[in-house]
C-alpha positions in Angstrom: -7.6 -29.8 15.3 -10.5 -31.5 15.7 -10.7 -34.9 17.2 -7.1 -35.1 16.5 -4.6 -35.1 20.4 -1.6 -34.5 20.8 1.0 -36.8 20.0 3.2 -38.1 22.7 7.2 -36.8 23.2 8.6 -40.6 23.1 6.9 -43.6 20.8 8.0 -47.2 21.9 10.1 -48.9 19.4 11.0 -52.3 20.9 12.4 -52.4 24.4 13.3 -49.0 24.5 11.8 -45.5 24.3 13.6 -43.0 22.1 12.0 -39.4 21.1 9.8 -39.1 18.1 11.8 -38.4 14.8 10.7 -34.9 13.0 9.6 -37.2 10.2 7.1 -39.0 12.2 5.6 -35.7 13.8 5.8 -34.3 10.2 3.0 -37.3 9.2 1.1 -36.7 12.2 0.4 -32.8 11.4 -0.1 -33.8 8.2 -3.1 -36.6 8.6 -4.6 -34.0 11.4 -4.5 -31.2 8.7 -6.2 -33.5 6.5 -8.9 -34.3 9.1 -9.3 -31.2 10.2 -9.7 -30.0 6.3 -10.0 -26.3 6.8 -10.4 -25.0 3.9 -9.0 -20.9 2.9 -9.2 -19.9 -0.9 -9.8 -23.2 -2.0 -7.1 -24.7 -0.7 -6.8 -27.0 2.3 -4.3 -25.9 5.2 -1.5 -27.4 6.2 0.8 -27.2 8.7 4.1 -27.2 10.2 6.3 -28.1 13.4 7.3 -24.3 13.2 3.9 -23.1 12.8 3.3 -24.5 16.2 6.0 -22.6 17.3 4.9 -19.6 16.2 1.7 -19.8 17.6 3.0 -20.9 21.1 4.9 -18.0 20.8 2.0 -15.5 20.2 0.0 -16.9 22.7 2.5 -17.2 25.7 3.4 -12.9 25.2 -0.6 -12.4 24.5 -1.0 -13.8 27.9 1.4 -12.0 29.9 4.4 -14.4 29.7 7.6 -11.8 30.0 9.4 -11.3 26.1 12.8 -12.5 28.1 11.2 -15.8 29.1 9.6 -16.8 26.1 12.7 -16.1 24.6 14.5 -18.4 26.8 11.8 -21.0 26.0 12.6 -20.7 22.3 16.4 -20.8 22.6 16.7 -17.8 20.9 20.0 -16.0 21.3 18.3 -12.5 20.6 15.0 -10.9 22.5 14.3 -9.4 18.9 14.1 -12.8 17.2 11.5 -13.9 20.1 9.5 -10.5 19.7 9.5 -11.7 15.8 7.3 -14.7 16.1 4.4 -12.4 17.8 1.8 -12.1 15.5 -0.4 -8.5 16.4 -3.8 -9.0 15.2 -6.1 -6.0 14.8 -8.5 -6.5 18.2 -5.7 -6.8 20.1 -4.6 -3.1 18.8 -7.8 -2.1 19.8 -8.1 -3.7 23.1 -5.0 -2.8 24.5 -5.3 0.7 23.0 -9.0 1.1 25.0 -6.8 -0.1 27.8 -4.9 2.5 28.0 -7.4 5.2 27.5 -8.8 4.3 30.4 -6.2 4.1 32.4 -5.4 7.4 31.2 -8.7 9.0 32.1 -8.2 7.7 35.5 -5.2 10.4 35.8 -7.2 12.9 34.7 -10.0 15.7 35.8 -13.4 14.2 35.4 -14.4 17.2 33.9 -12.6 17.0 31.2 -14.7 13.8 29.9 -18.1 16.2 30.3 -20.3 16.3 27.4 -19.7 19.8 26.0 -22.4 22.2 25.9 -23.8 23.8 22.7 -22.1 26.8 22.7 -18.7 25.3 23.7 -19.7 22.9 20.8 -20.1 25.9 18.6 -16.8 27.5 19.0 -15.6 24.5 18.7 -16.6 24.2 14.7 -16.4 27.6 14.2 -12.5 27.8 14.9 -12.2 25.0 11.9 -14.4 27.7 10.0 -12.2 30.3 10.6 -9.0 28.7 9.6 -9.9 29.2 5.8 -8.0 31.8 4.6 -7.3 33.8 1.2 -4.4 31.7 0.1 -4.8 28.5 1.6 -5.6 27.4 5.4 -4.2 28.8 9.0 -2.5 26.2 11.0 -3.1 27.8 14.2 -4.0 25.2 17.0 -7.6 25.8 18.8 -7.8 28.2 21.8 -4.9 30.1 20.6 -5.0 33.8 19.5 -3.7 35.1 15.9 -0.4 36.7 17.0 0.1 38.6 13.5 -3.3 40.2 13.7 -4.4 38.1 10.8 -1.6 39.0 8.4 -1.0 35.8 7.0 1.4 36.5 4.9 3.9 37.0 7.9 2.7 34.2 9.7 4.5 30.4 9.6 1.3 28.7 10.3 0.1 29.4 6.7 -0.7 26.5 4.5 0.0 27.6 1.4 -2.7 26.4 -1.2 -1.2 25.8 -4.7 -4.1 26.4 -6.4 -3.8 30.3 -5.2 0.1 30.8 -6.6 -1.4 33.2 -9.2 -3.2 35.2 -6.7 0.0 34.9 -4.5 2.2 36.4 -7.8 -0.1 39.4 -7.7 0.1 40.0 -4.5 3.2 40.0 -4.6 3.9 42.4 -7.8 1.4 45.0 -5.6 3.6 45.2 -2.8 6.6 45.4 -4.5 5.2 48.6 -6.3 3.6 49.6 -3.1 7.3 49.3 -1.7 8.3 51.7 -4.6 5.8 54.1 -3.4 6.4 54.3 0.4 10.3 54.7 -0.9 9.4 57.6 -3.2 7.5 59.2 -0.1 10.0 58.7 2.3 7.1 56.5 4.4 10.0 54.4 6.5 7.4 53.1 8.3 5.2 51.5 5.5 8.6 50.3 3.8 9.8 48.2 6.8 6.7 47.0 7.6 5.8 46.3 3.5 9.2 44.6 2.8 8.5 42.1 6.4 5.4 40.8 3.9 7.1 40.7 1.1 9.6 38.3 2.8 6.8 36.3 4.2 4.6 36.0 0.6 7.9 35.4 -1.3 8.6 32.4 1.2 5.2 31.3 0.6 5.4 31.3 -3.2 9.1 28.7 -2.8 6.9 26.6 -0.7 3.8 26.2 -3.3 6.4 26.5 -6.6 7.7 23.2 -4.6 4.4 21.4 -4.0 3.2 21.9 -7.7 6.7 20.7 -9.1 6.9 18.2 -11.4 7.5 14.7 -9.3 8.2 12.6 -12.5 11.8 10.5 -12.6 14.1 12.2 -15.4 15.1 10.0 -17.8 19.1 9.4 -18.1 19.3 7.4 -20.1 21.4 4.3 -20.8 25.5 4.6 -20.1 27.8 4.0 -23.0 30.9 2.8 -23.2 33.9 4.8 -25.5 36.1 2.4 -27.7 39.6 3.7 -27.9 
């Protein structure tokens, strides 16, 4: 606040101390504000006893006071209420967060922090590459194997693209009439194997039928009442 100090718990009103009345501190703040005249969007600050609070608060937790003490300090009948008047400001994310990266790494191989080499680098990418498929993008985590021998239709980790449902439709119509052929050729084999991806592809055409629905609220219209 400036040049202002702190004003004093008691103020000597004849013979006799007695504790500052919330008016008097209420003046005081407010002749410091204007002194201090910081100055945010045009207008100057001002300030409160509850302000003070707040920021005694903030600073007491950012500085390693336990929660259950401040909260004592306060008066505060609930630990939430005390957790409340903790402001969390952005560097303090970021601080504490590289905090505990590094305490994490700690725990950990040190060669796993090695700078990769090109080819590792490589593979890398390319498994992002890879992931593009005909009707939208494979899920599949890196380092792990396709366990449908590519057959995405079959495979959960598809993500279906809506912009491929028409493709999907057709795909869909050609194995129903290669279904119909297998049957009339007694190929069992084919059939099972043809209806397991017809499953999968008709799954797949619910889920993109759902992502390129119409989101817009239906109108009910306003309720009317019946005269008798």
């Amino acid at each position: 606040m400036g040049s202002c100090t702190a004003a004093p718990v008691r103020q000597v009103l004849g013979p006799r101390l007695r504790p500052i009345s919330a008016g008097t501190v209420w003046t005081l703040l407010r002749r410091c504000a204007e002194r201090a005249n910081i100055i945010i969007d045009g207008e100057q600050v001002h300030f409160t006893t509850h302000d003070f609070r707040r920021v005694f608060a903030t600073d007491a937790l950012a500085s390693g006071l336990p929660p259950h003490i401040v909260q004592v300090l306060l008066g505060h009948k609930s630990i939430a209420t005390t957790q409340g008047y903790a402001a969390v400001y952005p560097q303090d994310v970021i601080g504490h967060h590289r905090t505990w990266i590094g305490q994490r790494r700690l725990t950990r191989p040190s060669e796993e922090y090695r700078r990769p080499t090109p080819a590792e680098w490589e593979e890398f990418e390319g498994h992002f590459v890879k992931r593009k498929v005909s009707l939208g993008s494979c899920g599949r985590a890196y380092g792990t194997n396709c366990h449908h021998e590519h057959a995405c239709l079959r495979c959960t980790l598809l993500r279906p693209d809506p912009d491929q449902i028409d493709r999907l439709r057709e795909i869909i119509n050609n194995l129903h009439a290669r279904i119909t052929e297998a049957e009339q050729n007694n190929w069992l084999g084919e059939v099972e194997g043809l209806k397991v991806s017809l499953a999968g592809a008709e799954e797949k055409l619910e889920e993109m039928e759902r992502l390129t629905a119409d989101d817009s609220p239906v109108l009910l219209g306003l309720p009317t009442i019946k005269n008798d």
